[in-house]
C-alpha positions as CSV (number, residue, x, y, z in Angstrom):
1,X,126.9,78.9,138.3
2,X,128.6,77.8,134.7
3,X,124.8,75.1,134.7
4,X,122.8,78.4,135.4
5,X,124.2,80.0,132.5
6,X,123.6,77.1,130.3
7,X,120.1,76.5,131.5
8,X,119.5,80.3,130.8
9,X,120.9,79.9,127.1
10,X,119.1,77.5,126.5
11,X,115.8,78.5,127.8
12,X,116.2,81.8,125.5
13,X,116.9,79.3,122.5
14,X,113.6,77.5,123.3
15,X,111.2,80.4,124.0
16,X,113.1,82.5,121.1
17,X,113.0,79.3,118.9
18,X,109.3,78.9,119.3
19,X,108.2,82.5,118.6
20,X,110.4,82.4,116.5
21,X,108.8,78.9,114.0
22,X,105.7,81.0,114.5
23,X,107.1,84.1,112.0
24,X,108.7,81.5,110.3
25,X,105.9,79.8,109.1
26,X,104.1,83.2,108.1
27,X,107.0,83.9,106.6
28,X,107.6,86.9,108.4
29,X,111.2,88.7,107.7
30,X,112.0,88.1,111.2
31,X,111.6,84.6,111.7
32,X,113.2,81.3,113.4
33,X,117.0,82.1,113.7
34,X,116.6,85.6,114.0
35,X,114.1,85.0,117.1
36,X,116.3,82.9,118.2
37,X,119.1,85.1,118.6
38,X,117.4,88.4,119.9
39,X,116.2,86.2,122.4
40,X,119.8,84.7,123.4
41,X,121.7,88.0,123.0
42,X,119.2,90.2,125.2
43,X,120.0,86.9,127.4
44,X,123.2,87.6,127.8
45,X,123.9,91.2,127.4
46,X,121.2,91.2,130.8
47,X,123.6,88.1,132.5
48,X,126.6,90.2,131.6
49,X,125.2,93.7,132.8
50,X,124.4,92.3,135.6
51,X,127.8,90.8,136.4
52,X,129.9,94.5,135.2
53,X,127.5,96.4,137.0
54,X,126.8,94.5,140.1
55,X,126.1,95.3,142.8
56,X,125.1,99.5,142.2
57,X,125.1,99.7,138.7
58,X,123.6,96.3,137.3
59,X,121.3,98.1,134.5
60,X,123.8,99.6,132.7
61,X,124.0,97.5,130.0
62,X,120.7,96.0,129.9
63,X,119.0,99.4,129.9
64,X,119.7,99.7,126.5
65,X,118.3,96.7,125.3
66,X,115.3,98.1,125.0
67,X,116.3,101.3,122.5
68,X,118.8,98.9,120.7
69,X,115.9,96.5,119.7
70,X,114.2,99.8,118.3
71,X,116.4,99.4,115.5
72,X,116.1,95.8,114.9
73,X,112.4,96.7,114.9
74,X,112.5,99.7,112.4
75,X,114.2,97.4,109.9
76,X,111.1,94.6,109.4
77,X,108.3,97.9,109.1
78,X,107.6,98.8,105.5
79,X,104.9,100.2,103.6
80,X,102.5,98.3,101.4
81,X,99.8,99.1,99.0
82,X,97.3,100.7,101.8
83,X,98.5,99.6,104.8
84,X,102.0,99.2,106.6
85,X,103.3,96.3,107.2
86,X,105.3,94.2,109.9
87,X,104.2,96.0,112.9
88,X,103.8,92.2,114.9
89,X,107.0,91.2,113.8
90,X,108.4,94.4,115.4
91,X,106.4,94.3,118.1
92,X,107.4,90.5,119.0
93,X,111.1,91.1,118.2
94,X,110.2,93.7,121.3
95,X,109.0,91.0,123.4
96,X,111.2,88.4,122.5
97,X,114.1,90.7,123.8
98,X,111.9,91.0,127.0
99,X,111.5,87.2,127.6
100,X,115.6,87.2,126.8
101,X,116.0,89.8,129.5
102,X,113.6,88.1,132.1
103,X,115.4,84.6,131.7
104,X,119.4,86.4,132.1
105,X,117.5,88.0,135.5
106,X,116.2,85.0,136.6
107,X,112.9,85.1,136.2
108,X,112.2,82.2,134.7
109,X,108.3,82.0,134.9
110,X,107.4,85.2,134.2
111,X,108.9,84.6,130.6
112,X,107.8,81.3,130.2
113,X,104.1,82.6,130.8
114,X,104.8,85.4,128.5
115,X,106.0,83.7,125.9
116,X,102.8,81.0,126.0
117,X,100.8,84.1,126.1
118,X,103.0,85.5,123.2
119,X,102.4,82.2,121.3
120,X,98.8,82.2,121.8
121,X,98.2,86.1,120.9
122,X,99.8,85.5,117.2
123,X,98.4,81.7,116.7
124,X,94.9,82.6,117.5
125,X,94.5,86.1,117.3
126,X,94.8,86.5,113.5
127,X,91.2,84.5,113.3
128,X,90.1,87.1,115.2
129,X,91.3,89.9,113.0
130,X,90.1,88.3,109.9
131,X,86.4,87.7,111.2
132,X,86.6,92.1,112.0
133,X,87.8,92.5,108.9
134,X,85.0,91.0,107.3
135,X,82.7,93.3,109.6
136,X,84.2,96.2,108.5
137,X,86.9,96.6,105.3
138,X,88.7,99.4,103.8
139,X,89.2,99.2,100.2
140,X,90.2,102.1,97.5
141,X,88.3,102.3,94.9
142,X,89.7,103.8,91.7
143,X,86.5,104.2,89.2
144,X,87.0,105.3,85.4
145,X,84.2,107.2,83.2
146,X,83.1,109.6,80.6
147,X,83.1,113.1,81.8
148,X,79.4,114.5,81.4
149,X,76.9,116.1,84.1
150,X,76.0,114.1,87.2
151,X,78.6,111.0,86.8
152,X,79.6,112.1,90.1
153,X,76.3,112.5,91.8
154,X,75.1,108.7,90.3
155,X,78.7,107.2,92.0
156,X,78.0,108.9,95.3
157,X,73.8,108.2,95.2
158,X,75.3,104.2,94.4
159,X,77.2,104.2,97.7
160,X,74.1,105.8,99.8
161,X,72.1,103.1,98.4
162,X,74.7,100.3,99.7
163,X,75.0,102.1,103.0
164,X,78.5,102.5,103.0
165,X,81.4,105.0,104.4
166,X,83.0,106.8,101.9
167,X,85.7,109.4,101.4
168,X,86.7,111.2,97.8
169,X,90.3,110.9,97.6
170,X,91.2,112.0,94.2
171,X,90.3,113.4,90.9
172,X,91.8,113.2,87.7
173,X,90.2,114.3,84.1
174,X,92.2,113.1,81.3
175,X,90.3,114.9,78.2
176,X,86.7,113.6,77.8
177,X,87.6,111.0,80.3
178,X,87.7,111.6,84.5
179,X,89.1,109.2,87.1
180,X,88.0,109.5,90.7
181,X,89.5,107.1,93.4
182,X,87.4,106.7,96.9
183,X,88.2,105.4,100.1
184,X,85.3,103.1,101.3
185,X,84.4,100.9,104.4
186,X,82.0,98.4,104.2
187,X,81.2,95.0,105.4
188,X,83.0,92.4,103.0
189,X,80.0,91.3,101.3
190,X,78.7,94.6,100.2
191,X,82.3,95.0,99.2
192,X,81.6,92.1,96.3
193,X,77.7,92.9,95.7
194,X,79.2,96.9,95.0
195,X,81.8,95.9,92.9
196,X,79.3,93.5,90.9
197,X,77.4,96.3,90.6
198,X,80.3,98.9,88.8
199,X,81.7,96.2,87.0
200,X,78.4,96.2,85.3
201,X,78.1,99.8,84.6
202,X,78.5,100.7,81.1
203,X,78.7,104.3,81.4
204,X,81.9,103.0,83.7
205,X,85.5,102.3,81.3
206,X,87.7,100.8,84.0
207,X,86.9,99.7,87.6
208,X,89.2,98.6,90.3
209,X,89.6,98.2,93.7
């Protein structure tokens, strides 16, 4: 029993530890030792929940694994710029609990072959993401000009000419002077050939995006 427990403990330090040099070397908030012990400790609250509540009541404890890793999750979420960020990291803290749970039950493959899969998903799957991001980008475009007639008609007859989504977000005249921001989705090289294009408008003051 007492080489059980240590095989268990140590398979949640390896399968935690791997995931777990993965964020690390993203630099992800959640990374190698913190992995490492969300693995271990849903590892052994399982192995210990198991042993209170045995034999009617064995969940007890384990059962709230889940919620509890809710708040560990919560904490590495934050807003950025135009997107939020650290929804993987939450989202494998989540699974890294699971494979924690799986190996203080005992089933040892199953969270072996969902931690490879785990491993695989965040190793390969961000090439993925950037080669769809490419496809199809969303970008806010904040444009600065001269108020006078039909400035706004010549920004939106622009972005029909580059074939592009677009969305007015915001308006702001200051004087003689009138700032409108856009959402706009486009494929990353219109993106640059767009922008190439404002940044050479002289009726345009200040351009970013």
């Amino acid at each position: 029993m007492d080489n059980e427990l240590i095989i268990q403990f140590l398979l949640a330090i390896l399968w935690g530890g791997i995931i777990g040099a993965e964020r690390e070397y993203r630099s992800k908030s959640a990374g190698f030792r913190t992995m490492i012990m969300i693995s271990l400790g849903a590892c052994f609250f399982t192995i210990i929940s198991k042993a209170i509540g045995a034999p009617s009541n064995a969940d007890r404890i384990a059962s709230n694994i889940v919620s509890g890793i809710g708040f560990l999750g919560a904490g590495v979420i934050f807003r950025g710029d135009n997107r939020i960020n650290g929804i993987t990291t939450a989202a494998t803290i989540w699974v890294v609990a699971a494979v924690g749970m799986g190996i203080g039950s005992g089933y040892y493959f199953a969270s072996a072959c969902s931690s490879v899969f785990m491993i695989l998903i965040l190793a390969i799957l961000p090439y993925l993401e950037q080669y769809i991001d490419t496809l199809n980008q969303a970008k806010k475009y904040s444009i600065l000009t001269v108020y006078q007639e039909g400035s706004f008609e010549n920004i939106e007859d622009l972005f029909r000419d580059f074939k592009v989504n677009y969305r007015l977000v915001r308006i702001h005249k200051m004087g003689d002077k009138i700032n409108y921001e856009w959402d706009i989705q486009a494929h990353k090289k219109v993106h640059s050939k767009l922008s190439e294009v404002l940044m050479k408008d002289t009726k345009i003051i200040e351009f970013t995006c």
